[in-house]
ROMAR-969887 format. One record per residue (C-alpha): residue number from 1; residue in one letter; chain; z, x, y. Coordinates in nm, 3 decimals, always signed. Example, Ala and Ser with C-alpha at 12.3 -4.5 7.8 and 13.67 -1.06 7.14 Angstrom:
BEGIN
> num|residuo|cadena|zz|xx|yy
> 1|A|A|+0.780|+1.230|-0.450
> 2|S|A|+0.714|+1.367|-0.106
//
This chain:
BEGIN
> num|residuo|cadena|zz|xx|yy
> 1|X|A|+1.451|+0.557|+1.868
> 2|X|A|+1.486|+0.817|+2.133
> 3|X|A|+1.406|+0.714|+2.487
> 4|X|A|+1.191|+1.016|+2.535
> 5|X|A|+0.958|+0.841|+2.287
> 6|X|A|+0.956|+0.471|+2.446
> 7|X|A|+0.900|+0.613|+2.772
> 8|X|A|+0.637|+0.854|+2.723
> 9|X|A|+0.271|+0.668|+2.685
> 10|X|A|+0.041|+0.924|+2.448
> 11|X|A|-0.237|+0.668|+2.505
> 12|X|A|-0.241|+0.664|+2.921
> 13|X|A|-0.456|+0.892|+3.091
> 14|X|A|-0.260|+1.024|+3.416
> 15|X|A|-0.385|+1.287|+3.677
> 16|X|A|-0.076|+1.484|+3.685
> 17|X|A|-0.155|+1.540|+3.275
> 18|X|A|-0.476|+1.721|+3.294
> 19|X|A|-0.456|+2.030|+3.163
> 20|X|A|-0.718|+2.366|+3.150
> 21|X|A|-0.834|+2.450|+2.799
> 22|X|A|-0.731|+2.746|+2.602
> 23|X|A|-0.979|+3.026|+2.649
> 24|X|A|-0.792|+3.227|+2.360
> 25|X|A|-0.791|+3.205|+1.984
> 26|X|A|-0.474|+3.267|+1.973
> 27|X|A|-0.392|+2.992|+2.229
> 28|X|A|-0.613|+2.737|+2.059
> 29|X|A|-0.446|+2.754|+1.734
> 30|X|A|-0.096|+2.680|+1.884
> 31|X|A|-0.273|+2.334|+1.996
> 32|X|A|-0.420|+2.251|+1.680
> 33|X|A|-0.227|+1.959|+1.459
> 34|X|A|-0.394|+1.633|+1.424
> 35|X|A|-0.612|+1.783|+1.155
> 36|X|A|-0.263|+1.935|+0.957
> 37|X|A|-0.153|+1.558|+0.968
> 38|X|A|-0.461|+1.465|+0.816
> 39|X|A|-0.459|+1.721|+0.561
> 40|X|A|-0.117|+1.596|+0.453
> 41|X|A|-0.260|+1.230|+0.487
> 42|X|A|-0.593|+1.367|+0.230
> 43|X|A|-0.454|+1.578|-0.019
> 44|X|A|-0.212|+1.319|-0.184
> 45|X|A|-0.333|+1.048|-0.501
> 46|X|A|-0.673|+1.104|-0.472
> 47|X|A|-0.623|+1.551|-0.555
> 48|X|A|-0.313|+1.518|-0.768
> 49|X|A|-0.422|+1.240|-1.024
> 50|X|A|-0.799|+1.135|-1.000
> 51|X|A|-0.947|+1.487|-0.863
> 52|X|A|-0.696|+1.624|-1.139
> 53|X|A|-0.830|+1.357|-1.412
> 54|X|A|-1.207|+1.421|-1.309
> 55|X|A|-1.117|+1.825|-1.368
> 56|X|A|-0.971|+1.659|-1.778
> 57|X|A|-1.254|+1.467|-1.830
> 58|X|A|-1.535|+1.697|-1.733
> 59|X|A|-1.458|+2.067|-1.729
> 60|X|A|-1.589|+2.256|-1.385
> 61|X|A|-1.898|+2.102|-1.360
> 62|X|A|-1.836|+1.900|-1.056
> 63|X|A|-1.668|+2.206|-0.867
> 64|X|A|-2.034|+2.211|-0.642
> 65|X|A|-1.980|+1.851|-0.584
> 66|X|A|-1.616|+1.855|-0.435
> 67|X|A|-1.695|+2.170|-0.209
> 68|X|A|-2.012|+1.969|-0.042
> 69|X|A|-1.777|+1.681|-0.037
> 70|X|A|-1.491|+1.810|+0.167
> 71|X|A|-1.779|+2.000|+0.378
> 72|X|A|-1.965|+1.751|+0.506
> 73|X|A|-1.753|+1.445|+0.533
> 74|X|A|-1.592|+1.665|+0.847
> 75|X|A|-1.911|+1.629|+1.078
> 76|X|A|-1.819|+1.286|+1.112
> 77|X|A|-1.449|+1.320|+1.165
> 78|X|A|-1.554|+1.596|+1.414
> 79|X|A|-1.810|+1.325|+1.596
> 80|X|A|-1.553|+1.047|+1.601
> 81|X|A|-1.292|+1.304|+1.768
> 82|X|A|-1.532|+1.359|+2.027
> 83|X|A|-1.590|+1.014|+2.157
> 84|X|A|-1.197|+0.993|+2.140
> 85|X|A|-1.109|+1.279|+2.357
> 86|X|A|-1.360|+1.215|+2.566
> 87|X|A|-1.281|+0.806|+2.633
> 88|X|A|-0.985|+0.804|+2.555
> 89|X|A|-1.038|+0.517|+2.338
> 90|X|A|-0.852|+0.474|+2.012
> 91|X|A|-1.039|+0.404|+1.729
> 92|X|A|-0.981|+0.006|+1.722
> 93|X|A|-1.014|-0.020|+2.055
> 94|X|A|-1.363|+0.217|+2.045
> 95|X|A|-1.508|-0.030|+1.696
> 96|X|A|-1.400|-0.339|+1.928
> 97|X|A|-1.640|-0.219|+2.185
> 98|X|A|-1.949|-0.193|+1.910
> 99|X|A|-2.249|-0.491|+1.941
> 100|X|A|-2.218|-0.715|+1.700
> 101|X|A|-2.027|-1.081|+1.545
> 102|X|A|-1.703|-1.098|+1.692
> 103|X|A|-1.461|-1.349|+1.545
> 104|X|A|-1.198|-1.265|+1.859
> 105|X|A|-1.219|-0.934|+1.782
> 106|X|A|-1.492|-0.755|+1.613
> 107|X|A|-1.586|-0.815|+1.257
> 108|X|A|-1.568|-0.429|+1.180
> 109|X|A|-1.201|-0.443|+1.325
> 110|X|A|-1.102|-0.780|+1.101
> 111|X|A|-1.253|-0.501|+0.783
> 112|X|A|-1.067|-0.249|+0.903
> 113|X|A|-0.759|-0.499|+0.788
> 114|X|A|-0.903|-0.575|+0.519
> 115|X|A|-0.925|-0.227|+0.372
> 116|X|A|-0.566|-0.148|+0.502
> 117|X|A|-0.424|-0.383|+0.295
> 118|X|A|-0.611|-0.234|+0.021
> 119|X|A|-0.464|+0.139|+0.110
> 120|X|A|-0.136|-0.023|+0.134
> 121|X|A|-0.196|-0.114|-0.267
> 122|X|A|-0.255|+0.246|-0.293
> 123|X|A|+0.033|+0.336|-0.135
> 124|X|A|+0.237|+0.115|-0.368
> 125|X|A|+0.075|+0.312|-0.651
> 126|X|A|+0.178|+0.627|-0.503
> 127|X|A|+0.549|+0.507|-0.491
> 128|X|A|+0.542|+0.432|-0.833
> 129|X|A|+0.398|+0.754|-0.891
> 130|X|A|+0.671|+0.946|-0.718
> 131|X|A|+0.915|+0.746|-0.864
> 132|X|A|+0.765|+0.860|-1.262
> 133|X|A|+0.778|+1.201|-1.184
> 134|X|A|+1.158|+1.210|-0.975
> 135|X|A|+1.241|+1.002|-1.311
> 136|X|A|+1.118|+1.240|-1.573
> 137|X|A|+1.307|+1.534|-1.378
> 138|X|A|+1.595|+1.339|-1.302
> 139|X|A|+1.637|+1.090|-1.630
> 140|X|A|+2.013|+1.053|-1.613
> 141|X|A|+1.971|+0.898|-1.261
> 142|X|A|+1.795|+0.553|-1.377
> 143|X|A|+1.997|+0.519|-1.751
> 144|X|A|+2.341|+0.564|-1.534
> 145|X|A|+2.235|+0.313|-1.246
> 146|X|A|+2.161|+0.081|-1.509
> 147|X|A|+2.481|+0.036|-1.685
> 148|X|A|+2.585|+0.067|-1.319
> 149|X|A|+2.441|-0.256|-1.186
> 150|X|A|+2.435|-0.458|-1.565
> 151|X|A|+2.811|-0.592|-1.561
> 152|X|A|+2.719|-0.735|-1.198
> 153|X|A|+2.360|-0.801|-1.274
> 154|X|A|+2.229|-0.847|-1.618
> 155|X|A|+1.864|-0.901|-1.496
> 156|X|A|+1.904|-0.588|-1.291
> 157|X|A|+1.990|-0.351|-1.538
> 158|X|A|+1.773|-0.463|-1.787
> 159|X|A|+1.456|-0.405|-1.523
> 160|X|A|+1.598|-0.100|-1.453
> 161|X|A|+1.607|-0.022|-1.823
> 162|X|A|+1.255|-0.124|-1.874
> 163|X|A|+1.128|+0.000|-1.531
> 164|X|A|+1.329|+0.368|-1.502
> 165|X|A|+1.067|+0.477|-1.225
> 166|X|A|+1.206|+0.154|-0.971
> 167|X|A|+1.527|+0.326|-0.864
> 168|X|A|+1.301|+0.626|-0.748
> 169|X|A|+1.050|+0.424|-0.586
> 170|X|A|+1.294|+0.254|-0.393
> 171|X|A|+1.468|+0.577|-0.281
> 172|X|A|+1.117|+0.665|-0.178
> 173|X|A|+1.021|+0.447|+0.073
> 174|X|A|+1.372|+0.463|+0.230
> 175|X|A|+1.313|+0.797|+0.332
> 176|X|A|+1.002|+0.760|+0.434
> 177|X|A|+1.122|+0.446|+0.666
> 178|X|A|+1.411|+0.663|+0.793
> 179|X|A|+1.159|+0.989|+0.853
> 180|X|A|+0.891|+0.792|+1.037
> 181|X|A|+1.102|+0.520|+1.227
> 182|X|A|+1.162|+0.599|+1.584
> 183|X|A|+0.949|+0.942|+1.570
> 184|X|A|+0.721|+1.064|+1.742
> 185|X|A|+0.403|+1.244|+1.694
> 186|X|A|+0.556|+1.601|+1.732
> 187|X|A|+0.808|+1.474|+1.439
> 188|X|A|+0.570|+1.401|+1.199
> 189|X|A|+0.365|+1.741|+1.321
> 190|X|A|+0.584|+1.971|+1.232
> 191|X|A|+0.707|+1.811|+0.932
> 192|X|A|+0.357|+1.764|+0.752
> 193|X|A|+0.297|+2.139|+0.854
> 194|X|A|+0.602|+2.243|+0.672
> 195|X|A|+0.481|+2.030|+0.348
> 196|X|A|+0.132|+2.100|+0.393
> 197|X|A|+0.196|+2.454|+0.388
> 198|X|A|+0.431|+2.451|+0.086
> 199|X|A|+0.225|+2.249|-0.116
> 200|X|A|-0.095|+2.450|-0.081
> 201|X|A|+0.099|+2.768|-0.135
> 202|X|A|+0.291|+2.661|-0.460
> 203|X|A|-0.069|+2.448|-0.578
> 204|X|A|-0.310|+2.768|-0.511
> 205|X|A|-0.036|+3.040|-0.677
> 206|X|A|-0.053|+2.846|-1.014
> 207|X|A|-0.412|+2.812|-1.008
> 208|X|A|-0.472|+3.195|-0.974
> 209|X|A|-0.137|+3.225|-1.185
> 210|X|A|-0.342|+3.089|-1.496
> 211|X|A|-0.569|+3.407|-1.512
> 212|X|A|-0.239|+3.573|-1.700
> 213|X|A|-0.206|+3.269|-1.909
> 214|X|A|-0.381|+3.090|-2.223
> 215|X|A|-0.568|+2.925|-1.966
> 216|X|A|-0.806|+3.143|-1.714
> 217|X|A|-1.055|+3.071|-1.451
> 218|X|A|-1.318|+3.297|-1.616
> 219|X|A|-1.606|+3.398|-1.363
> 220|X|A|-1.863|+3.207|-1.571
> 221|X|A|-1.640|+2.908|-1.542
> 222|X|A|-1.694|+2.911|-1.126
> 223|X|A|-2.036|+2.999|-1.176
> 224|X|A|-2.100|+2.748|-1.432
> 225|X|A|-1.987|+2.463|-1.151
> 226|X|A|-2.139|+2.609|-0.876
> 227|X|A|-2.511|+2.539|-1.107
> 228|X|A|-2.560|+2.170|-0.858
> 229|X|A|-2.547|+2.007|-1.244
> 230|X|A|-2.473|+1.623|-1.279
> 231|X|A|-2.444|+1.468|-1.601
> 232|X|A|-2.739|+1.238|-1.718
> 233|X|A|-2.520|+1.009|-1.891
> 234|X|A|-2.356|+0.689|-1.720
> 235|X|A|-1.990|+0.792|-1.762
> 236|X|A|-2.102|+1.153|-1.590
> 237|X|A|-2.288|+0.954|-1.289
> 238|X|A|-2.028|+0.789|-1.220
> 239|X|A|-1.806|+1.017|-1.195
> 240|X|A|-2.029|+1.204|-0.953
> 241|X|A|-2.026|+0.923|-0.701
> 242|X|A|-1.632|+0.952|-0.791
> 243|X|A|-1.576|+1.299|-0.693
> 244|X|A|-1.795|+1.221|-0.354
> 245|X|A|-1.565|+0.925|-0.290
> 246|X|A|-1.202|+1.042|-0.344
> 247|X|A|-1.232|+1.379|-0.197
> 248|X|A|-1.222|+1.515|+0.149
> 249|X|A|-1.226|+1.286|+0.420
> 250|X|A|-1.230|+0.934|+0.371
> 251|X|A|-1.189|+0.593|+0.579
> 252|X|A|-0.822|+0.547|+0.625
> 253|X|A|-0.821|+0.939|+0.764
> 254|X|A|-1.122|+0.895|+0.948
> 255|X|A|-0.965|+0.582|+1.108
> 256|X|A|-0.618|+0.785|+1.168
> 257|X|A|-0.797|+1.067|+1.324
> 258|X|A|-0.827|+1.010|+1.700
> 259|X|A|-0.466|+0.786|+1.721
> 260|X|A|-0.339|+1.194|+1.645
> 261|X|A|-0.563|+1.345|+1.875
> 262|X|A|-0.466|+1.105|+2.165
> 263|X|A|-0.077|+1.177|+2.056
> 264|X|A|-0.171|+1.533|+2.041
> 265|X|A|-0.265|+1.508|+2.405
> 266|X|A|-0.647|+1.588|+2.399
> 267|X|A|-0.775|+1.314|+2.583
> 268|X|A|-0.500|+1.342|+2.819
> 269|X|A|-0.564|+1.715|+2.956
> 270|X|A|-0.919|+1.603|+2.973
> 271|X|A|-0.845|+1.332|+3.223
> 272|X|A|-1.045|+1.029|+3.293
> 273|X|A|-1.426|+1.033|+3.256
> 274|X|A|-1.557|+1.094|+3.614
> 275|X|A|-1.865|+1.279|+3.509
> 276|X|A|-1.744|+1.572|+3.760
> 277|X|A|-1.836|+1.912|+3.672
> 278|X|A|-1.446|+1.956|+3.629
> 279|X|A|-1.409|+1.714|+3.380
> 280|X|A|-1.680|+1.831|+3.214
> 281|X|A|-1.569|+2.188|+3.178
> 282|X|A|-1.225|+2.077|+3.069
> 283|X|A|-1.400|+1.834|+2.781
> 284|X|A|-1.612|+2.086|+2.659
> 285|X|A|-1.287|+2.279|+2.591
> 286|X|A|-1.079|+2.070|+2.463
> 287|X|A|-1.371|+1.943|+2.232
> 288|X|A|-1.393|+2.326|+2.111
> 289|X|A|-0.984|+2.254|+2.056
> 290|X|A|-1.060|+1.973|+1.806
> 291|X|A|-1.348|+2.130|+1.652
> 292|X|A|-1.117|+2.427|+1.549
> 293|X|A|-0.844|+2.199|+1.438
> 294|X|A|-1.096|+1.965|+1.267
> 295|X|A|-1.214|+2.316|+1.047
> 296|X|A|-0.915|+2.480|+0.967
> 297|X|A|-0.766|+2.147|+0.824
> 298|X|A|-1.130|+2.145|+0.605
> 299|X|A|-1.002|+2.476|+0.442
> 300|X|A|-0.654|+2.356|+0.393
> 301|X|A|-0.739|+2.031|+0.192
> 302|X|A|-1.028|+2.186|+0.027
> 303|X|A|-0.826|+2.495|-0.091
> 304|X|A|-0.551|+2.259|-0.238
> 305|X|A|-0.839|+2.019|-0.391
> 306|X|A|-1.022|+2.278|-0.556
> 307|X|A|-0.699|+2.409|-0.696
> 308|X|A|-0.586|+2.072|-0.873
> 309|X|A|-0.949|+2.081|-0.984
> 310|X|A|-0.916|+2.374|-1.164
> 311|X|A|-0.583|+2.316|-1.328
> 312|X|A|-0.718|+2.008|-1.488
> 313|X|A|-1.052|+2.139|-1.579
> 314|X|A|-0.888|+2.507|-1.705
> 315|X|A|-0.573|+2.358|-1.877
> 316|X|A|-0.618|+1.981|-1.951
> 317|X|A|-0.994|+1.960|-2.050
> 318|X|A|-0.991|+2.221|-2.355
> 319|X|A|-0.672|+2.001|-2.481
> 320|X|A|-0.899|+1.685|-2.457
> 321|X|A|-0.613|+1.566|-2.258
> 322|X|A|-0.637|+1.275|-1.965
> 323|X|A|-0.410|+1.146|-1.750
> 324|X|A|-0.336|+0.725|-1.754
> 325|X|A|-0.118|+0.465|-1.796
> 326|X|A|+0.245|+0.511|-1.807
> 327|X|A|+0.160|+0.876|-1.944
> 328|X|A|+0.003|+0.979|-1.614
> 329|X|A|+0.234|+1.209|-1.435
> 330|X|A|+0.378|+1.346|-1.778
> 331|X|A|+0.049|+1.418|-1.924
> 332|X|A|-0.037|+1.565|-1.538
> 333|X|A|+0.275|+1.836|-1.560
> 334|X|A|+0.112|+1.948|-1.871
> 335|X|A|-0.101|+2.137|-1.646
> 336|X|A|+0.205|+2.369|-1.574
> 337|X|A|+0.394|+2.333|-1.905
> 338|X|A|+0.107|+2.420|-2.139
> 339|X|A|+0.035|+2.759|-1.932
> 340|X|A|+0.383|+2.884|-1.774
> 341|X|A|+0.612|+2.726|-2.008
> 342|X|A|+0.902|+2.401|-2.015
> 343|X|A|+1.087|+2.560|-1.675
> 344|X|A|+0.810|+2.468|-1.476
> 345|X|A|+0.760|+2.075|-1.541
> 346|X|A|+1.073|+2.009|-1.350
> 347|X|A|+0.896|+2.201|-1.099
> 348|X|A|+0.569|+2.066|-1.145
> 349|X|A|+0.755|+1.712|-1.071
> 350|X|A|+0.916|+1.745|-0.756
> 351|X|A|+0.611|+1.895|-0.625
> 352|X|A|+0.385|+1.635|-0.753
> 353|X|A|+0.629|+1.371|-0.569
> 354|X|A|+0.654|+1.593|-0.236
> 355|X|A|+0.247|+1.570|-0.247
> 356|X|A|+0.231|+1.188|-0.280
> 357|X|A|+0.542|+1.103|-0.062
> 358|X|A|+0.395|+1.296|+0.200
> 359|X|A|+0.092|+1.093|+0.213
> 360|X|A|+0.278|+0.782|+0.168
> 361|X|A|+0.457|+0.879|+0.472
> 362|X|A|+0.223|+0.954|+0.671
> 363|X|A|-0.034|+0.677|+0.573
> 364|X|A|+0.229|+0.428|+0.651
> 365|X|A|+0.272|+0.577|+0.990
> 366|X|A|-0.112|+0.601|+1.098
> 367|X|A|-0.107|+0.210|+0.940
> 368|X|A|+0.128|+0.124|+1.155
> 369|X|A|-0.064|+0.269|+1.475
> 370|X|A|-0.361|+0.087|+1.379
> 371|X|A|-0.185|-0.205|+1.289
> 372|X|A|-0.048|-0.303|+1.623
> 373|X|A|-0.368|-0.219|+1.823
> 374|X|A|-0.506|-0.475|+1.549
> 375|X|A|-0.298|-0.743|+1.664
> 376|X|A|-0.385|-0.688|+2.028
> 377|X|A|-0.695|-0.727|+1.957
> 378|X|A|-0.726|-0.999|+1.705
> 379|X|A|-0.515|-1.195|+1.971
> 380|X|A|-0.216|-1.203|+1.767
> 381|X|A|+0.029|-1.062|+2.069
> 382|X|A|-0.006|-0.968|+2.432
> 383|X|A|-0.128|-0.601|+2.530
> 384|X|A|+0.188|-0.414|+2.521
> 385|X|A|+0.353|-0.176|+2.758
> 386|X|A|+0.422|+0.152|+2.668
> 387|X|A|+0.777|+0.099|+2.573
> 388|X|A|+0.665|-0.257|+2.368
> 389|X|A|+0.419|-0.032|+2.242
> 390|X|A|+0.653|+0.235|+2.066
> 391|X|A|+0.898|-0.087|+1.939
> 392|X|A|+0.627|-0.242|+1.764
> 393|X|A|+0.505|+0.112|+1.589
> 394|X|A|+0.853|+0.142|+1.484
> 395|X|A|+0.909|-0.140|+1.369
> 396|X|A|+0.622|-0.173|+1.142
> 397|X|A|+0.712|+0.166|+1.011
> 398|X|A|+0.961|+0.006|+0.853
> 399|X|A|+0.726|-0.289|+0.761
> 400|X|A|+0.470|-0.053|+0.543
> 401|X|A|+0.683|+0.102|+0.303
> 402|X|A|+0.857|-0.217|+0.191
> 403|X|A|+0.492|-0.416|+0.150
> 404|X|A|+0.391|-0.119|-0.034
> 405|X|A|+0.721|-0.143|-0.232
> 406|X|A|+0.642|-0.443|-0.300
> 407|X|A|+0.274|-0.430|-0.448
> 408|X|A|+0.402|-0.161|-0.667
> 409|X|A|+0.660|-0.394|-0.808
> 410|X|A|+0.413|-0.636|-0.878
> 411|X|A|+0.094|-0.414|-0.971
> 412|X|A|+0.310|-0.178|-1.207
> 413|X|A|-0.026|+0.030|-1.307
> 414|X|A|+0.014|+0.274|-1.051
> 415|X|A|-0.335|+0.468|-1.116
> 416|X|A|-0.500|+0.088|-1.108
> 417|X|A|-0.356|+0.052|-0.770
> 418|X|A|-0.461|+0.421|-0.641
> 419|X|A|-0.827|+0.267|-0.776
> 420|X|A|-0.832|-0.030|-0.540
> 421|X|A|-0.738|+0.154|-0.257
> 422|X|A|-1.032|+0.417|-0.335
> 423|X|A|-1.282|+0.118|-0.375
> 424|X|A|-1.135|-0.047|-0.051
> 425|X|A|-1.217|+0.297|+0.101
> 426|X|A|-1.583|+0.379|-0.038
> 427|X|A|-1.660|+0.035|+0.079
> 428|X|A|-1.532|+0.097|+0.443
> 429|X|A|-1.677|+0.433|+0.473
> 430|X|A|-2.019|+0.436|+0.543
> 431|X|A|-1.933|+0.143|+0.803
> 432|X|A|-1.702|+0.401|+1.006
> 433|X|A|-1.972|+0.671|+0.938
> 434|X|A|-2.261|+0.434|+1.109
> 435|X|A|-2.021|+0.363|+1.422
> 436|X|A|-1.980|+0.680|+1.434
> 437|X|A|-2.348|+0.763|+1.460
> 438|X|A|-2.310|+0.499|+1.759
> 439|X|A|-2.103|+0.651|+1.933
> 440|X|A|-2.275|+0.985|+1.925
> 441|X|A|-2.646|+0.840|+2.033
> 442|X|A|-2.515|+0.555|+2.264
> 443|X|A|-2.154|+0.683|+2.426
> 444|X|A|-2.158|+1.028|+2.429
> 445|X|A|-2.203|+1.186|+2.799
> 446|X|A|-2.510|+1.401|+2.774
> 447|X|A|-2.341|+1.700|+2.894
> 448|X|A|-2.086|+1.679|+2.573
> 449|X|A|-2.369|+1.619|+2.309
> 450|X|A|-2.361|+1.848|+1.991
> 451|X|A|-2.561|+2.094|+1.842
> 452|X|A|-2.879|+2.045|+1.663
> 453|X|A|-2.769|+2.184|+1.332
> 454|X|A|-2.454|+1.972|+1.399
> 455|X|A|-2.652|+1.596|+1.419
> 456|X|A|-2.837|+1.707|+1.121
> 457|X|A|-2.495|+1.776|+0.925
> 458|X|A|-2.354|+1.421|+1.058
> 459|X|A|-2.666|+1.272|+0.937
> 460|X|A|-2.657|+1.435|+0.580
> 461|X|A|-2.301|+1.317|+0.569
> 462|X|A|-2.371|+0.952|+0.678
> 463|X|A|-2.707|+0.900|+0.422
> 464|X|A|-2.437|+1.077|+0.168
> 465|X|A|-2.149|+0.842|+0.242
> 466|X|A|-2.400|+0.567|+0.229
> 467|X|A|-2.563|+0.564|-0.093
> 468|X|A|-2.250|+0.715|-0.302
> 469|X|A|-2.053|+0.340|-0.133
> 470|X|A|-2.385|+0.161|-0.245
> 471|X|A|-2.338|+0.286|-0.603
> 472|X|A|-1.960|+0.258|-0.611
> 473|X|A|-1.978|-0.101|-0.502
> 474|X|A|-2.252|-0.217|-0.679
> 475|X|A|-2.091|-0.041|-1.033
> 476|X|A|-1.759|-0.230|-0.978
> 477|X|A|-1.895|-0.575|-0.918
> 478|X|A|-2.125|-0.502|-1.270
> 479|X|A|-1.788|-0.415|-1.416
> 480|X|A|-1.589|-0.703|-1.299
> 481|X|A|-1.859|-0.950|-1.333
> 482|X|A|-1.829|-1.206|-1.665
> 483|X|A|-2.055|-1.066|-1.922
> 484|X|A|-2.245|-1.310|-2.197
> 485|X|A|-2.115|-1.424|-2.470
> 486|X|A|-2.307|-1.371|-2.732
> 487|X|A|-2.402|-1.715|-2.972
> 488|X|A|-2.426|-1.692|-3.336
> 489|X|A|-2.749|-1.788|-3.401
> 490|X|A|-2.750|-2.116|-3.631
> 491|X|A|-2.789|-2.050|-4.009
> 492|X|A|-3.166|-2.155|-4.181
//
C-alpha cells in the first residue's frame, strides 16, 4: 500500500481543498467517475443471468418495465449524492444520524450488515459463476490440476474432479484481492472505466449484430415491449416485481454511492457547510457535477441491460431455452453460439466472467468501505485516523473475497446465491429510499433544494421501490413457509 494512499484522507474536509466548479461541459465530464464505478458495480449478476433469464422466459414484454426501472431508481441515488457532497457525511455515518431505535448504533446501520452479508452470498455466487464460464473455455485447466494435486491429495483432486469451476473461482478472488488491496479510488476509477467501456461495447455490438442473424430485433418486437403490458398470470407478476428489483440501481449501489463521491473529491472542493454565499455557489456546482455523472452512468447501465435483455428474449426465448442450475452459463453463451456461430462461446465466456468479476471486485471494495465505518459505529473499534483508516480498508479487501469464497464453496448453486443477495437487496431498498426522502425534507440547506419535477420523480421512485419490496418479501415468505399436508380422509 502506497504511502500516498495512507496519507491522503478522501473523507476530511480541509480549506486549502476547496475547489471552483467546472463551468464547462467539457470540464465537467473529466470530473465525472463515481457513477462509472457504479455502473461497473450494477451491470454484473443481476444483467448477465437473471435480466438475461427474464428476456428466456418472457420474450420483450418487460422491455417498458426495465427502461422505467433504471430511470427512476436514479432520483434517489441523485438525492442521496446531494446530502453527501453537501455534509460531507458518508452514508453510515449520515443513516447513524436518522431518529429512531439505536442499539449503539442505529438499527438501519445494524440492517445495513445484515444485507451485506447477504450481497456477500451473492458475491460468492458470482465467483462460482466466473469460475463455470473460465472452466468451459479453459477445460484442460481443472482436469490437469486435478491429477496434479491427487497423488498429494486424494480428497483434493477428487473435489476438483467433481467441482471443475473451484480452481477458477479461486483464481478469481485472488485477483480481485491483489487489484483492490492497497488502491485507491483513482485505481479502481480508471480500471472499471476501461471494463465498463469494453463490456458495453462488445454487449451492445452483438445485440444489433443479431439483425444479420437467425435471430433479429424486428421493430414490432421493440414496439411490442414498449405496450406498458404485464402478464395477468402469477408466474408473469412476479416476474414484474423481478425486473423492478434486479435492475438499475439497487441498495448495495445506493449505499456505495457517496463513499465514491467523497473519494472523488466532491465534498471536498465544496468545503465545509458555512451557509456563505461562497459555499453555496461552489455546492450548487459541484451538485450539477454529480447530477451529470449520476445521468451518464444511467445510460451506460441501461444500454448494457437492455442489450442482455434482448439477447435472451431474441435468441433464447424462441428456443424455449432458460438458464439454471449447473447449465447456467453454458445455456447463457447460447445466446452467441446459436446466432454467430461455435467461435464466439469462448468469447461469450471470458466476457461473461470480465462482467461478473468486475462487480465482484468492486462490490468487495465498496463492502469494505462500509464495513469499517460499521465497526466505528457499532463500537466495535476506535474512530480511526486517516492512515488506520486506509489499513483497515485494505485489509478487509482481502477479507471479502475469501468470505465470499467461502459461501460459494458451501452454497454451490450459484444462481440460488445471486437470489438471496437480490432478496437481501429488495428488502433494504425502500429503507435507503425513505432515508433518503429524510434527508431531502429535513437536511438539505434550502438554498441546495431540487427541482419540482425532480421531488416528484424521487417520490415516484420511493412509492415504486416500496410496494415492488412489499410484494417481493411477502411472495418469498409464502414460498418458504410450510404448506399443509393434506390428510386422507378416513374410509366409510
Amino acid at each position: 500500500m502506497s504511502d500516498d494512499v495512507i496519507a491522503f484522507d478522501p473523507y476530511a474536509l480541509p480549506p486549502d481543498e476547496i475547489q471552483e466548479p467546472p463551468t464547462t461541459l467539457w470540464a465537467t465530464l473529466r470530473k465525472i467517475g463515481p457513477g462509472i464505478i457504479l455502473a461497473g458495480t450494477i451491470v454484473g449478476s443481476g444483467e448477465l443471468i437473471l435480466t438475461t433469464s427474464l428476456g428466456a422466459k418472457h420474450g420483450f414484454v418487460f422491455l417498458w418495465l426495465i427502461l422505467f426501472s433504471c430511470v427512476i431508481k436514479v432520483f434517489v441515488q441523485i438525492e442521496i449524492g446531494r446530502y453527501a457532497i453537501s455534509s460531507g457525511r458518508p452514508t453510515l455515518g449520515a443513516i447513524n444520524e436518522l431518529p429512531g431505535p439505536r442499539f449503539g448504533a442505529h438499527w438501519m446501520v445494524w440492517w445495513w450488515f445484515f444485507m451485506m452479508v447477504c450481497s456477500v452470498v451473492q458475491l460468492g455466487g458470482m465467483a462460482g459463476t466466473v469460475g463455470q464460464a473460465l472452466n468451459l473455455a479453459f477445460p484442460s485447466v481443472s482436469s490437469s490440476s486435478s491429477s496434479s494435486v491427487a497423488g498429494l491429495f486424494p480428497w483434493l483432486g477428487t473435489m476438483i474432479t467433481a467441482r471443475p469451476e473451484v480452481p477458477w473461482a479461486v483464481a478469481t478472488c485472488l485477483v480481485a484481492m491483489a487489484l483492490i488491496y492497497g488502491g485507491g479510488y483513482r485505481r479502481i476509477e480508471w480500471l472499471t472505466t476501461a471494463i465498463v467501456v469494453g463490456v458495453t461495447l462488445i454487449t451492445v455490438s452483438a445485440a444489433v449484430a443479431l439483425n444479420w442473424t437467425n435471430y433479429p430485433v424486428r421493430f414490432s418486437d421493440l414496439l411490442k415491449g414498449l405496450e406498458f403490458q404485464i402478464p395477468t398470470d402469477p408466474d408473469g407478476l412476479a416476474a414484474a416485481f423481478a425486473v423492478f428489483g434486479v435492475t438499475g440501481v439497487g441498495a448495495t449501489e445506493l449505499f456505495y454511492y457517496p463513499y465514491w463521491c467523497l473519494e472523488k473529491g466532491y465534498a471536498r472542493y465544496v468545503g465545509r457547510a458555512d451557509g456563505s454565499e461562497a459555499w453555496e455557489r461552489r455546492a450548487r456546482g459541484w451538485i450539477r457535477v454529480m447530477h451529470l455523472d449520476a445521468w451518464v452512468s444511467m445510460v451506460v447501465f441501461t444500454i448494457s441491460t437492455v442489450a442482455f435483455y434482448l439477447m435472451g428474449a431474441a435468441v433464447l426465448h424462441p428456443q424455449g431455452l432458460e438458464p439454471k442450475g449447473q447449465a447456467l452459463i453454458d445455456t447463457l453463451s447460447k445466446m452467441y453460439v446459436g446466432p454467430f456461430g461455435e467461435w464466439t462461446r469462448v468469447l461469450f465466456l471470458i466476457g461473461a466472467g470480465a462482467v461478473l468479476f468486475k462487480t465482484l471486485y468492486l462490490s468487495c471494495a465498496g463492502n469494505s468501505r462500509l464495513m469499517t465505518d460499521f465497526l466505528v459505529l457499532a463500537g466495535a473499534t476506535k474512530s480511526p485516523s486517516a492512515e488506520q483508516r486506509a489499513r483497515m480498508i485494505a485489509r478487509l479487501c482481502l477479507v471479502f473475497p475469501l468470505v465470499a469464497l467461502t459461501f460459494f464453496m458451501i452454497g454451490k448453486d450459484p444462481k440460488l446465491m445471486v437470489t438471496i443477495g437480490g432478496v437481501g437487496q429488495a428488502a433494504t431498498l425502500p429503507m435507503i429510499a425513505g432515508a433518503t426522502l429524510y434527508f431531502r425534507y429535513a437536511k438539505i440547506h434550502p438554498a441546495l433544494k431540487p427541482w419540482r419535477i425532480t421531488d416528484f420523480l424521487l417520490w415516484v421512485a420511493v412509492i415504486s421501490i416500496s410496494v415492488v419490496a412489499v410484494y417481493a418479501v411477502r411472495s418469498k415468505v409464502i414460498e418458504a413457509w410450510p404448506k399443509p399436508v393434506a390428510v386422507p380422509s378416513a374410509a366409510p
